[in-house]
Backbone bond lengths (Angstrom), bond angles and torsions (degrees), N, CA, C in turn:
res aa  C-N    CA-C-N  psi(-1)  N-CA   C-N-CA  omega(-1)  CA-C   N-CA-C  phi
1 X - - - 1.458 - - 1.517 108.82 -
2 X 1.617 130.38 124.12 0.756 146.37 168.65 1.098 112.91 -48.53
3 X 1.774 130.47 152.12 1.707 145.13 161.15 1.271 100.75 -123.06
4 X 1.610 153.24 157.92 1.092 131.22 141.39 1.779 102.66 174.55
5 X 1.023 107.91 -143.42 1.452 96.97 168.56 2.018 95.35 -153.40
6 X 1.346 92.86 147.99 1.822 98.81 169.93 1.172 107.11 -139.57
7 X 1.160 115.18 131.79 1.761 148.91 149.93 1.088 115.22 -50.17
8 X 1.135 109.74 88.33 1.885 112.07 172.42 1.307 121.70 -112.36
9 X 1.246 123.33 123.11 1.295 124.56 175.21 1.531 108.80 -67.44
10 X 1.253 110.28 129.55 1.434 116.19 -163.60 1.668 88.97 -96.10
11 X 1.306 96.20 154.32 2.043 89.89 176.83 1.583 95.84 -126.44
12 X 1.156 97.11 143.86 2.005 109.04 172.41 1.109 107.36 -36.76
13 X 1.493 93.40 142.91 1.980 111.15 170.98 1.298 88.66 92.01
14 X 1.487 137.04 32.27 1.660 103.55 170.33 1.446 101.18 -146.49
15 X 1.351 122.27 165.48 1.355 106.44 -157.22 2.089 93.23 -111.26
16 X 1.310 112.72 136.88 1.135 96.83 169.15 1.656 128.42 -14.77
17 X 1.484 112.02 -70.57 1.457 121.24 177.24 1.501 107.17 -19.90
18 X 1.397 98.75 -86.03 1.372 121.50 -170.62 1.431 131.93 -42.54
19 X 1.771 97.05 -35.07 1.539 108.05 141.71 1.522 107.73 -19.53
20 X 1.317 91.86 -80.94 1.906 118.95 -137.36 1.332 77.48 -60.51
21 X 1.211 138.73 -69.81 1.628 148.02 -157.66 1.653 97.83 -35.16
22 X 1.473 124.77 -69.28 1.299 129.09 -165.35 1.698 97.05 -70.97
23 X 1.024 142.87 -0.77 1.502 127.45 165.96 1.523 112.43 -117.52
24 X 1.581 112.69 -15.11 1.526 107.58 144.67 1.372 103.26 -53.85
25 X 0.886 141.86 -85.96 1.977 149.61 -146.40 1.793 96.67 -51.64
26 X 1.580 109.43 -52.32 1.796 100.07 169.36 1.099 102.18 -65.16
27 X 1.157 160.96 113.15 1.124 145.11 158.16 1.504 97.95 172.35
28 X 0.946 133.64 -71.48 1.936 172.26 111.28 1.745 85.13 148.45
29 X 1.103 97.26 67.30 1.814 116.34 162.55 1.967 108.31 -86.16
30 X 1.097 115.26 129.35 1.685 102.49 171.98 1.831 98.80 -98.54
31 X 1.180 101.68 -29.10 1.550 109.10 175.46 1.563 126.75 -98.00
32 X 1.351 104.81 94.73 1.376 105.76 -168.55 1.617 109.40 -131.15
33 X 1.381 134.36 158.32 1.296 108.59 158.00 1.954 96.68 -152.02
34 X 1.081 129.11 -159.87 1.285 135.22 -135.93 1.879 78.11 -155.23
35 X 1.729 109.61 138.46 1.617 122.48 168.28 1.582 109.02 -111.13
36 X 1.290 95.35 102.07 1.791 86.27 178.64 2.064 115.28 93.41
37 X 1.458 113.72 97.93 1.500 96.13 174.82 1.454 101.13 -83.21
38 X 1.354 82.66 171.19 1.622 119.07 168.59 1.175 123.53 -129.71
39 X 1.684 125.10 147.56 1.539 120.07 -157.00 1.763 88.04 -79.13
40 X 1.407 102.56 148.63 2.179 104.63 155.50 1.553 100.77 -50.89
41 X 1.127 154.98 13.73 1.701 153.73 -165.09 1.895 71.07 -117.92
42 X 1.377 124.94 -76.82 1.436 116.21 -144.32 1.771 110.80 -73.27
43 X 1.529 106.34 174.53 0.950 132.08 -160.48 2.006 106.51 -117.17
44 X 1.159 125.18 157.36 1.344 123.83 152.26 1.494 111.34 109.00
45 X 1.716 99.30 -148.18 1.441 99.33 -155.43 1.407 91.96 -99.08
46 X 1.704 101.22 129.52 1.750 119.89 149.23 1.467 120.19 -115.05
47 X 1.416 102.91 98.70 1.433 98.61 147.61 1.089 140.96 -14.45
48 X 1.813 127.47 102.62 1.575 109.56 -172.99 1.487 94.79 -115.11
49 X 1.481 127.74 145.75 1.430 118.54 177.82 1.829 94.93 -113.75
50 X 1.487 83.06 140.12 1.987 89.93 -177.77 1.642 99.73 -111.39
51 X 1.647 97.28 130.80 1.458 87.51 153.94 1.501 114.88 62.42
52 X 1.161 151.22 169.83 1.752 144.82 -163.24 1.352 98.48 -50.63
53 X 1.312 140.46 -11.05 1.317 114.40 136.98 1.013 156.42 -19.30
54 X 1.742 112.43 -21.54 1.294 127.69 -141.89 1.817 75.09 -117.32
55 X 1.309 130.82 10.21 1.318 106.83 -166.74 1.438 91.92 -124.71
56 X 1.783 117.87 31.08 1.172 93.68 173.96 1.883 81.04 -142.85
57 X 1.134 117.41 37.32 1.751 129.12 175.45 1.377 98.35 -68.28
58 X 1.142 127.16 -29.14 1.614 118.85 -167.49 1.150 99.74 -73.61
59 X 1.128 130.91 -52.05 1.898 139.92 -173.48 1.237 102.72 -30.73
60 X 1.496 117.15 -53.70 1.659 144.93 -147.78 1.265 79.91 -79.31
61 X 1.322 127.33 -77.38 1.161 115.98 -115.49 1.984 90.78 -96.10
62 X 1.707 109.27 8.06 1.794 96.96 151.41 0.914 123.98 -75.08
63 X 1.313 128.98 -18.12 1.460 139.08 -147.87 1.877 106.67 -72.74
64 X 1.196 111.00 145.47 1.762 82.11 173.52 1.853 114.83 -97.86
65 X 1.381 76.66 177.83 2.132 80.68 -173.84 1.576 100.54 -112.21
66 X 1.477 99.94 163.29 1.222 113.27 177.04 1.491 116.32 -129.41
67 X 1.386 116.59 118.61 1.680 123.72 -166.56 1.273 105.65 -110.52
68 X 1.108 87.29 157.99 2.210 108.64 162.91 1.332 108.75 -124.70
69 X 1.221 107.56 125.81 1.625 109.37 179.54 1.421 113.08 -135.20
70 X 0.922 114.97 167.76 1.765 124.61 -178.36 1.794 99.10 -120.56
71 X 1.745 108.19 120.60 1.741 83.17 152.93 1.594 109.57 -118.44
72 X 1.372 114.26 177.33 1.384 120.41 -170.07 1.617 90.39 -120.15
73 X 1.407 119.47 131.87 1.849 124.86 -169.95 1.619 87.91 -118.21
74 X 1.718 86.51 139.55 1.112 103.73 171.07 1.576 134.77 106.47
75 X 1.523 84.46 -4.51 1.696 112.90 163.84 1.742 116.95 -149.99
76 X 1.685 100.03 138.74 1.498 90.67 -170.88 1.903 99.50 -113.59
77 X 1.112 103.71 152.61 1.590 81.63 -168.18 1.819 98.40 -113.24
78 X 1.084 111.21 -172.89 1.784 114.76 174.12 1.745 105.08 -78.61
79 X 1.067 112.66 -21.52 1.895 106.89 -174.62 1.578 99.01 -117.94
80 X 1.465 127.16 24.00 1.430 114.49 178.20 1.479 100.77 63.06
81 X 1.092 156.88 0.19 1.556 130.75 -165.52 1.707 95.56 -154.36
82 X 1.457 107.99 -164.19 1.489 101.34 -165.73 1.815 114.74 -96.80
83 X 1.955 95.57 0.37 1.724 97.56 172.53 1.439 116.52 -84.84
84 X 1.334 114.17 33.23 1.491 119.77 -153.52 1.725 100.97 -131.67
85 X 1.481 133.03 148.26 0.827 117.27 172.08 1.524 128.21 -78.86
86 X 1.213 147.92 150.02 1.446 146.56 140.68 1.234 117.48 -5.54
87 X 1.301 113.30 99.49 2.162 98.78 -172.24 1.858 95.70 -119.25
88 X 1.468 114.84 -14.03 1.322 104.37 172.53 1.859 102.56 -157.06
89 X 1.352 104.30 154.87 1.139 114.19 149.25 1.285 141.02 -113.91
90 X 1.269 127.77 179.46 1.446 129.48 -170.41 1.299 116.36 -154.92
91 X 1.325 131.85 145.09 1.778 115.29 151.86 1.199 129.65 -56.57
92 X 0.946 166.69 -150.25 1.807 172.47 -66.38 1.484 108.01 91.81
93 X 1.226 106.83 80.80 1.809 88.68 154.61 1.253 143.17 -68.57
94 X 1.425 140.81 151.83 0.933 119.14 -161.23 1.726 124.14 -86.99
95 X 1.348 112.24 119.35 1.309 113.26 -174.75 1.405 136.16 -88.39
96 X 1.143 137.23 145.94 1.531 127.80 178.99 1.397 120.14 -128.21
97 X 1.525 112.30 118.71 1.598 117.59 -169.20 1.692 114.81 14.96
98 X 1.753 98.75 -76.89 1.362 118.90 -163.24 1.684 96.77 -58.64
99 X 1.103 148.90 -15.50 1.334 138.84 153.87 1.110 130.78 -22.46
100 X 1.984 72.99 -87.51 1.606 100.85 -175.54 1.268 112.70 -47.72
101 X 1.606 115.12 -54.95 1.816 114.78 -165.20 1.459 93.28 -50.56
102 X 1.554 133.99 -50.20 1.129 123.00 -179.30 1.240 125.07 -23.23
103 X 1.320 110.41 -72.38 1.368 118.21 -179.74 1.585 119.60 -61.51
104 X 1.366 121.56 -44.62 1.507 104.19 172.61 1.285 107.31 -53.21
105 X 1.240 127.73 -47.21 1.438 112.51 -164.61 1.445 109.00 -36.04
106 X 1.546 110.56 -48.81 1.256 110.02 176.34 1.288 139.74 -22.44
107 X 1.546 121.68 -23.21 1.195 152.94 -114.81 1.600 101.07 -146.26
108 X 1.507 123.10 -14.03 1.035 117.60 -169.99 1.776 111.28 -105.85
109 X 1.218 107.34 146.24 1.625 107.00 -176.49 1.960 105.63 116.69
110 X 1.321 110.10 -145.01 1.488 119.01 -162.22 1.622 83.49 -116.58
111 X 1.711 105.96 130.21 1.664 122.89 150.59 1.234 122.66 -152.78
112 X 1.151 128.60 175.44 1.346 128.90 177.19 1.702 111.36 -100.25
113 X 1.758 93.42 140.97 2.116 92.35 -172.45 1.784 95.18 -124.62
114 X 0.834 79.53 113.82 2.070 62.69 167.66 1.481 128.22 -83.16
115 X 1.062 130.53 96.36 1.592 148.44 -151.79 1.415 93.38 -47.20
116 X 1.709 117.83 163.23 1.146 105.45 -159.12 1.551 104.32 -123.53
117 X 1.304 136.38 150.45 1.008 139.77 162.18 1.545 130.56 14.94
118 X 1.621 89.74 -75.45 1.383 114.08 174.12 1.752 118.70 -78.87
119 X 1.969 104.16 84.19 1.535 81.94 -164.85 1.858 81.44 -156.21
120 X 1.236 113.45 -162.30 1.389 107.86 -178.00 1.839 98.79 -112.89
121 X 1.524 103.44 -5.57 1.986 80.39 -175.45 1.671 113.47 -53.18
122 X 0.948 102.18 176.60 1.938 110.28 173.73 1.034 107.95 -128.88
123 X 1.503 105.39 149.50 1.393 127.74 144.52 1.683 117.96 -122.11
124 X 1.453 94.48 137.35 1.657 112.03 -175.87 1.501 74.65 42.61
125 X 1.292 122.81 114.04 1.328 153.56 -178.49 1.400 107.88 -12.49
126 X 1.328 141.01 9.16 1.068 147.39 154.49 1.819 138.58 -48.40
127 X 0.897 156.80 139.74 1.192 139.62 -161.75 1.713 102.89 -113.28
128 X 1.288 107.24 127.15 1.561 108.91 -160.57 1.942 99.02 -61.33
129 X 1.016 121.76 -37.42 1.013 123.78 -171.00 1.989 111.65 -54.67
130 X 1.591 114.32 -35.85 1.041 113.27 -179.22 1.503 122.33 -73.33
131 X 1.666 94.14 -21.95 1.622 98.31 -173.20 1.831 97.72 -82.68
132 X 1.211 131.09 -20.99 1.154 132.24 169.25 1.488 110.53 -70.20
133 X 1.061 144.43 -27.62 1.268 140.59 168.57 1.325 112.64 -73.82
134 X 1.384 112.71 -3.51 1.714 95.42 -171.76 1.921 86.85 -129.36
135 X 1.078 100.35 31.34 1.481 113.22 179.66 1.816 142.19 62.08
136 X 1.795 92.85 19.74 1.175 93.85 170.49 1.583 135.66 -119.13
137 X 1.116 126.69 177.55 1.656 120.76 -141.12 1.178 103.93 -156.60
138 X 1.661 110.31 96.98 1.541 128.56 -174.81 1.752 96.94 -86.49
139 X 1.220 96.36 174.86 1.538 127.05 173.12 1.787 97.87 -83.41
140 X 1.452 124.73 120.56 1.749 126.74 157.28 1.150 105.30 -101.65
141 X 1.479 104.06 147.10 1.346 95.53 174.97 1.687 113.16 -106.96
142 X 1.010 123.81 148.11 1.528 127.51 -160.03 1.821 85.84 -61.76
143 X 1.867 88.00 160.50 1.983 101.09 169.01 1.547 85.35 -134.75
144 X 1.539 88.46 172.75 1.582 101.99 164.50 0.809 128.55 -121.15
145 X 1.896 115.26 126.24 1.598 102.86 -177.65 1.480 98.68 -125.40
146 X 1.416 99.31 -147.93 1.702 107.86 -160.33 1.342 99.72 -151.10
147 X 1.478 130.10 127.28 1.309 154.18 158.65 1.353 94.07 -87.07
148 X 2.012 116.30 113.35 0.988 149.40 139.57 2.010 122.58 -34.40
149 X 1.654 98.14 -82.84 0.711 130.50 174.41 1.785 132.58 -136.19
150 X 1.135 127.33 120.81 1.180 108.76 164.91 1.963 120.25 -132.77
151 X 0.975 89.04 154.99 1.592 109.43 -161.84 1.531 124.40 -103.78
152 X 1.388 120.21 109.70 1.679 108.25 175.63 1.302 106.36 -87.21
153 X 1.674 111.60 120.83 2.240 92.20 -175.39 1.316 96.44 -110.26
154 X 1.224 121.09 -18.97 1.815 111.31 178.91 1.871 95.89 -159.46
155 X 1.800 89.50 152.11 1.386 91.50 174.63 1.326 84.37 -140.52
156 X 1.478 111.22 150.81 1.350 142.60 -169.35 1.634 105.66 -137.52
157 X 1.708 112.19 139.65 1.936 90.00 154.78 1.346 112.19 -49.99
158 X 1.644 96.01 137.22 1.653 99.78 148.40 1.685 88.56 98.16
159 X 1.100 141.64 -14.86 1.783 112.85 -109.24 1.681 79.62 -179.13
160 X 1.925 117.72 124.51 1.237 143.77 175.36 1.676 107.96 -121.49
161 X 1.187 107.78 151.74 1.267 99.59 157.19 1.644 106.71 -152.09
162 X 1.248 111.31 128.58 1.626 119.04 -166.08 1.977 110.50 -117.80
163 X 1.824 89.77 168.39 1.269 86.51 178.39 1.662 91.95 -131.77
164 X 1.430 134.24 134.38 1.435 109.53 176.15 2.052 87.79 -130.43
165 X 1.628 107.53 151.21 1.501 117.97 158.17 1.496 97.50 -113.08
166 X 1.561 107.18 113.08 1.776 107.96 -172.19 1.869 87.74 -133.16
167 X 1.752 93.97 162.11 1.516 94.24 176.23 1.386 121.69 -80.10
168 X 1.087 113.62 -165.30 1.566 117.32 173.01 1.331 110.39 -72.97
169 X 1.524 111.83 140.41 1.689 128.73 174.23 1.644 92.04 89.08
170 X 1.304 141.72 30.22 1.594 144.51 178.74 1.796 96.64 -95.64
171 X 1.251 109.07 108.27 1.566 116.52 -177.04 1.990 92.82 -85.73
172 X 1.650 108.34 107.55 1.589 84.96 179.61 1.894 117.59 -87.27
173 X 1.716 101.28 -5.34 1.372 87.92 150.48 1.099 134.23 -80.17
174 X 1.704 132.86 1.40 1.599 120.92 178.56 1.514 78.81 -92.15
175 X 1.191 134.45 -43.89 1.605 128.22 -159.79 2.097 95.76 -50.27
176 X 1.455 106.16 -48.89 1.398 98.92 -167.94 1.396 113.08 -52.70
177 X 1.373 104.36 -30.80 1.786 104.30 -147.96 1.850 91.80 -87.76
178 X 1.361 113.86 -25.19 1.448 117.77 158.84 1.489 130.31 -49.69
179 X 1.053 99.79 -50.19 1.865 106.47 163.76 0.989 102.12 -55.38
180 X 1.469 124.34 -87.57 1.477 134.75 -165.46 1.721 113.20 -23.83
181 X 1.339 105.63 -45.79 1.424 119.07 -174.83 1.964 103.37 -72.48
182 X 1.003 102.07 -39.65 1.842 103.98 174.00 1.727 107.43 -71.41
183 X 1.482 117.70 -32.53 1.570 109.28 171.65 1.743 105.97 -84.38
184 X 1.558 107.83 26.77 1.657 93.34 178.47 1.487 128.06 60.04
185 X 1.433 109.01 35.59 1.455 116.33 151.47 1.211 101.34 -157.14
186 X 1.808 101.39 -151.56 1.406 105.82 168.30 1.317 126.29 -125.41
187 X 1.531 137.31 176.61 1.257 114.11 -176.06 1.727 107.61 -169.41
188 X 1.391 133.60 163.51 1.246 129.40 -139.58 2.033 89.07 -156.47
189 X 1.649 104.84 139.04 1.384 102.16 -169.09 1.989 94.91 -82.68
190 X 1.397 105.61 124.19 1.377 108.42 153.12 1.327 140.22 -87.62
191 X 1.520 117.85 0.75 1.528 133.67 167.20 1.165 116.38 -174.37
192 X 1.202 106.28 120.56 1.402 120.69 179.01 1.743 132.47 -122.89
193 X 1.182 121.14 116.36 1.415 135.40 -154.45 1.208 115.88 -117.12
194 X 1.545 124.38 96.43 1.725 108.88 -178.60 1.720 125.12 -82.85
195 X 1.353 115.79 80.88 1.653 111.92 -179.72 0.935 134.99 -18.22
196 X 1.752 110.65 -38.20 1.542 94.03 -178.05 1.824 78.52 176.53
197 X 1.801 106.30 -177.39 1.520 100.15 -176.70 2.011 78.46 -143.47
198 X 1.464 87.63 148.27 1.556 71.15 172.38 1.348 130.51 -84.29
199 X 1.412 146.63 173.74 1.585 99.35 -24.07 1.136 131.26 -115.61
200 X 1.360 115.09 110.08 1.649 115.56 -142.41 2.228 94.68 -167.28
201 X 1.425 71.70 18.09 1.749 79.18 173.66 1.559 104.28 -75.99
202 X 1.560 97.46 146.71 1.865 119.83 -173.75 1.152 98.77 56.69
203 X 1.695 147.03 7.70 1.482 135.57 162.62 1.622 106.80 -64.40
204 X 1.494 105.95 142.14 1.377 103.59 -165.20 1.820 100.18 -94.51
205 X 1.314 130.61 165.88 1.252 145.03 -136.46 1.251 101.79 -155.83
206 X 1.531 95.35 135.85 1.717 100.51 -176.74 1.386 108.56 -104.04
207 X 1.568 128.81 -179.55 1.091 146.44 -167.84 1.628 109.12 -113.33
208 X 1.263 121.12 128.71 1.726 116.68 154.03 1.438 97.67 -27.38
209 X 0.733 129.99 -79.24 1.667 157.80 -177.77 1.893 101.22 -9.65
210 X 1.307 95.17 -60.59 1.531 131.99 -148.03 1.518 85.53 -71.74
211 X 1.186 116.59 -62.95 1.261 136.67 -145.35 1.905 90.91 -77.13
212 X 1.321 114.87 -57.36 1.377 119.53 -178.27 1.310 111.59 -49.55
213 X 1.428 122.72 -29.43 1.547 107.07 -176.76 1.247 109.22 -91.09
214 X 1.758 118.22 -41.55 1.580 114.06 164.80 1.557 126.92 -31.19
215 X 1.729 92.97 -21.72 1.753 74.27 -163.54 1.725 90.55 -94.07
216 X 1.409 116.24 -31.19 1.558 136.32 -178.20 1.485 96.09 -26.03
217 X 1.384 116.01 -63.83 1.380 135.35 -174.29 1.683 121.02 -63.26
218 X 1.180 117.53 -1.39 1.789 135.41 172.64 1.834 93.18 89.82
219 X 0.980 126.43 33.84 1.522 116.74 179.89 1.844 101.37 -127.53
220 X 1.273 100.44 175.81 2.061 114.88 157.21 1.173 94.51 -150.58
221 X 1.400 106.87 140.64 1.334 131.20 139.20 1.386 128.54 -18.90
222 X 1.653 109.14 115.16 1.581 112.57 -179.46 1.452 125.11 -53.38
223 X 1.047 141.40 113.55 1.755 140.43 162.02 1.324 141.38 -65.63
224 X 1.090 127.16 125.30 1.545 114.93 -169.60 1.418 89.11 -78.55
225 X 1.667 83.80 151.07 1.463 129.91 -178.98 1.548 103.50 -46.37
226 X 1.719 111.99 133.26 1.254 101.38 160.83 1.495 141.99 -31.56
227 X 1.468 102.44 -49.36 1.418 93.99 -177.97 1.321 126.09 -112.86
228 X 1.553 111.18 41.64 1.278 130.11 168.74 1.472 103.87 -52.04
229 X 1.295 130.95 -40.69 1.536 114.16 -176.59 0.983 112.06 -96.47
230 X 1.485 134.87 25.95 1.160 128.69 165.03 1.589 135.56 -95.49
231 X 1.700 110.84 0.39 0.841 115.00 151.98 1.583 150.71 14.70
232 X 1.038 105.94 -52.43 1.553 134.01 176.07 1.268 103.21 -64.84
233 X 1.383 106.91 -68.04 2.007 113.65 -176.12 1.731 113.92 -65.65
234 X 1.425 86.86 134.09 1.349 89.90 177.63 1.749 125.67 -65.44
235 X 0.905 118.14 136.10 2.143 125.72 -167.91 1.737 89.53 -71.39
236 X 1.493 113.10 153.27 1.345 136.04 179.40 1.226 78.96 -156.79
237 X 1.640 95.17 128.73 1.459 114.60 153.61 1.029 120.13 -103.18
238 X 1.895 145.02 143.55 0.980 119.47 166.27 1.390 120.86 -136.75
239 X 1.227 125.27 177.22 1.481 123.32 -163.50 1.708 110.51 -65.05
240 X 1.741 117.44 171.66 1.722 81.24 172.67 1.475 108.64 -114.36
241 X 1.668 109.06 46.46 1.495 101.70 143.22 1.516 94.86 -118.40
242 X 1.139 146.21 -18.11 1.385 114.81 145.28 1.821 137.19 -20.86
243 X 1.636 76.99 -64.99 1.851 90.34 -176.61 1.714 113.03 -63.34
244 X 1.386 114.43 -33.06 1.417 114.78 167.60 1.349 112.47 -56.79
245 X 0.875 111.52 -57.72 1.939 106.64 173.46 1.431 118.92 -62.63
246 X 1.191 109.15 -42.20 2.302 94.94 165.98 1.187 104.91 -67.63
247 X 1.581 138.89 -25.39 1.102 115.45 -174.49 1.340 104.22 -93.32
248 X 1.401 133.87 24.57 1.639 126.23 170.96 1.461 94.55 -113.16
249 X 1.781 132.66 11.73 1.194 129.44 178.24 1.564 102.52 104.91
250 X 1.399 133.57 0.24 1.619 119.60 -148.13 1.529 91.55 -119.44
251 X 1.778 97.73 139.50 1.575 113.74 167.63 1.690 112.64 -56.76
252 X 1.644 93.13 141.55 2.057 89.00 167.05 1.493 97.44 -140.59
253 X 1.167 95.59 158.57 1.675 112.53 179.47 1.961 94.72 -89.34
254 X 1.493 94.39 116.03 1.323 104.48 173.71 1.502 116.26 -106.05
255 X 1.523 138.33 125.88 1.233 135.59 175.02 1.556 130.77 -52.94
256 X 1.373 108.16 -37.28 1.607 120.56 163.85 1.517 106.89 -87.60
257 X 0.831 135.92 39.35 1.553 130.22 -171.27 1.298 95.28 -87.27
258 X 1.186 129.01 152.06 1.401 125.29 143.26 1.495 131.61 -80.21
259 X 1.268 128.99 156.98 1.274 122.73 -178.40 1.757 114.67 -82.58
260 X 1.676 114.31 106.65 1.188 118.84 171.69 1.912 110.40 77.01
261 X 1.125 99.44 69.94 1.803 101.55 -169.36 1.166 126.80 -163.46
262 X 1.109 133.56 109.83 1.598 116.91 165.88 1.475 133.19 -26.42
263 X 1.006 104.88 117.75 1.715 116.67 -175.98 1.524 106.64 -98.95
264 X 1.571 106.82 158.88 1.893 119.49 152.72 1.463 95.90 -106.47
265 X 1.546 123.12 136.13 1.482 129.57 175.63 1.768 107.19 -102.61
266 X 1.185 99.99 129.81 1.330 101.57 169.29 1.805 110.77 -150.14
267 X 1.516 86.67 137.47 1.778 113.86 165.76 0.957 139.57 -94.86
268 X 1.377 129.74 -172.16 1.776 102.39 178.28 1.380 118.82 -69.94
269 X 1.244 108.45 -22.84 1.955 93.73 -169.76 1.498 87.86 -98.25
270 X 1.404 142.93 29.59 1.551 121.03 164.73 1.451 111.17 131.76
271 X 1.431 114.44 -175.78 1.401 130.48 -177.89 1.328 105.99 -64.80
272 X 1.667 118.50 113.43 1.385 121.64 162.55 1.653 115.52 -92.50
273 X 1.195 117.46 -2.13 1.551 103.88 170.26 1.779 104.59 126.67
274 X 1.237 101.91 -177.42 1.439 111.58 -176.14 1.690 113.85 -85.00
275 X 1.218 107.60 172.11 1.528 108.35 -174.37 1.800 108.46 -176.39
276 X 1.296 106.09 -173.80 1.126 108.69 -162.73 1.349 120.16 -155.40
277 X 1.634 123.20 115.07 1.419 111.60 -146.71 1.743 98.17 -117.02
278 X 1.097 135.99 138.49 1.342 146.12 -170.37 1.517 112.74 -86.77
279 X 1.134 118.81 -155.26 1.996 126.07 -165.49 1.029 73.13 -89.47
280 X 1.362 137.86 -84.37 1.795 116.95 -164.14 1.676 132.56 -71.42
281 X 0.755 103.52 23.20 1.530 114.36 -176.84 1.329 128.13 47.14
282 X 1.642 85.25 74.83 1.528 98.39 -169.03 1.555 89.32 -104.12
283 X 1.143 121.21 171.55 1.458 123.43 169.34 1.651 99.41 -131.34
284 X 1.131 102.60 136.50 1.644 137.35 177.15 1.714 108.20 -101.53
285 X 1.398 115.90 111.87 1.675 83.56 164.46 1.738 131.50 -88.79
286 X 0.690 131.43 145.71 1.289 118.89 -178.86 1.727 117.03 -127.22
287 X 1.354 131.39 7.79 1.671 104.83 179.50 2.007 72.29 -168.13
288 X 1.390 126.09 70.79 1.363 138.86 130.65 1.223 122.69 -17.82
289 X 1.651 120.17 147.45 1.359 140.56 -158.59 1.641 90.29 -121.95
290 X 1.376 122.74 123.70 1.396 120.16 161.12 1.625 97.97 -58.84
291 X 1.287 101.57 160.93 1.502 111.42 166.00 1.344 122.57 -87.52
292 X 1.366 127.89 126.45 1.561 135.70 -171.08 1.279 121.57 -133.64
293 X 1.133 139.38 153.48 1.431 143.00 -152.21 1.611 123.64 -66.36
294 X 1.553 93.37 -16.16 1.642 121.33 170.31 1.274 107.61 -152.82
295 X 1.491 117.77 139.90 1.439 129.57 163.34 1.596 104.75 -133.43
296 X 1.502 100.39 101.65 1.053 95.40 156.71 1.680 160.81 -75.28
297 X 1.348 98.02 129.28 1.861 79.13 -160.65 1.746 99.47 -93.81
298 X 1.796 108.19 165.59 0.883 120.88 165.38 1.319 122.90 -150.11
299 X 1.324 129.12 -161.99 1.282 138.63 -174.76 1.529 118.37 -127.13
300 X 1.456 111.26 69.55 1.918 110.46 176.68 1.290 125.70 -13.40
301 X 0.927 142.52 91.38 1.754 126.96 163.29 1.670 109.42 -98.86
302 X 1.334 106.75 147.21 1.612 127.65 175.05 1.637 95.83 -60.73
303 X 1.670 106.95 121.28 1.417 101.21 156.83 2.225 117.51 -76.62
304 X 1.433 98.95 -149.01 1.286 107.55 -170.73 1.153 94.94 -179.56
305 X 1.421 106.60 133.54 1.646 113.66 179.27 1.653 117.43 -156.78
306 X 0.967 128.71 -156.58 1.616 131.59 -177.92 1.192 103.08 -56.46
307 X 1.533 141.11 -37.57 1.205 132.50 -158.45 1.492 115.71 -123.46
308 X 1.643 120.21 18.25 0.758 144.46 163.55 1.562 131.74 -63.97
């Protein structure tokens, strides 16, 4: 039984979940979960974590993403996007490149968005999106995120097409309908594509498709290594009566430790999990790998991609 994580290009019409559901069943994972949704409107890469995989989703899912979107000016709809009805119109003035970039720039750095209606957060365990379908309209409270980068790649009448690297919790339909409103109308996302999440930029991505015939054929699809996204934290290796004692819960004095830091722990047969090393470089473990018949180890490298 596989652990690992896979990159699947999710294709329109499907709801995150359901994703995850049909590559749980290839897989015959009971423990699976999905880094980051995406609306059934979007396109691209979701993170799926398999199996003790799933215990390193938090990493992923800080990382920021990088989208391509289309908006359409001049209509704002009830869901931000084009599955939504028409709730206002506007004129279009006429814009020219050097404008627009103007104004996104605007857009770049740390602000507050207030997430929108149509979305999956909850209240009192509810999913905001359902109470909006049946027509009601709570108070959000703004978050803060951060515009990386953003990109004008084509302008058309009527018609944008962007590139943004934003952090986690970045709604890029309130972001659209924000522009639109700074070029003096309004406007609603007509396609939306997530490139990649970091860091897993230019990693290539499989298909429902892909995956269904691999398995058709008595095989699955290879997974990156658990702790491919861990990158960031510094590696501790440790002896394997070291590793026997973090894995019974117990602190060890590690020689590469760093002073006061999150660590990745590893032994000889592979990645034992996350941990946590103090002013003297003690290591703590804290977020453990069950033991499985293979752990594969690897070596993280930083991707690079369009928005890089």
């Amino acid at each position: 039984m596989q652990s690992g994580i896979l990159l699947l290009d999710k294709p329109r019409g499907l709801s995150s979940n359901a994703a995850l559901q049909r590559v749980r069943r290839l897989f015959d994972r009971e423990k699976a979960g999905h880094v980051g949704s995406l609306d059934p409107l979007a396109t691209g890469m979701l993170p799926i974590c398999l199996g003790e995989a799933t215990k390193v989703a938090g990493e992923i899912l800080a990382g920021r993403k990088c989208y391509r979107f289309a908006m359409t000016l001049g209509a704002r709809t009830t869901t931000g996007d084009v599955e939504g009805e028409v709730s206002e119109r506007a004129a279009v003035p006429s814009l020219e490149r050097s404008c627009v970039e103007s104004v996104i720039a605007g857009f770049l750095g740390a602000s507050r968005q207030i997430p929108p209606m149509y979305s999956a957060l909850k209240r009192d365990g509810q999913p905001l999106y359902r109470l909006a379908r049946a027509g009601v309209t709570i108070e959000r409270p703004a978050r803060t995120i951060e515009i990386s980068q953003l990109r004008l790649l084509a302008l058309a009448a009527g018609t944008l097409e962007l590139e943004v690297l934003c952090s986690k919790g970045t709604y890029v339909r309130v972001l659209a309908e924000d522009i639109a409103v700074k070029l003096g109308t309004v406007g609603h996302v007509s396609l939306l594509r997530r490139e990649y999440v970091e860091p897993f930029a230019g990693e290539p991505m499989h298909t429902l498709e892909s995956l269904t015939e691999t398995r058709a054929h008595g095989q699955r699809a290879a997974l990156l290594a658990i702790d491919r996204p861990l990158a960031h934290l510094a590696a501790v290796h440790l002896s394997a009566e070291q590793a026997g004692r973090v894995r019974q819960g117990q602190a060890v004095k590690a020689v590469d430790a760093p002073s006061a830091a999150r660590v990745r722990l590893y032994a000889a047969e592979g990645f034992l999990g996350i941990g946590v090393s103090d002013a003297q470089g003690v290591v703590h473990p804290r977020r453990l790998l069950r033991l499985e018949p293979t752990i594969v180890r690897s070596t993280p490298l930083p991707g690079s991609g369009p928005c890089s």
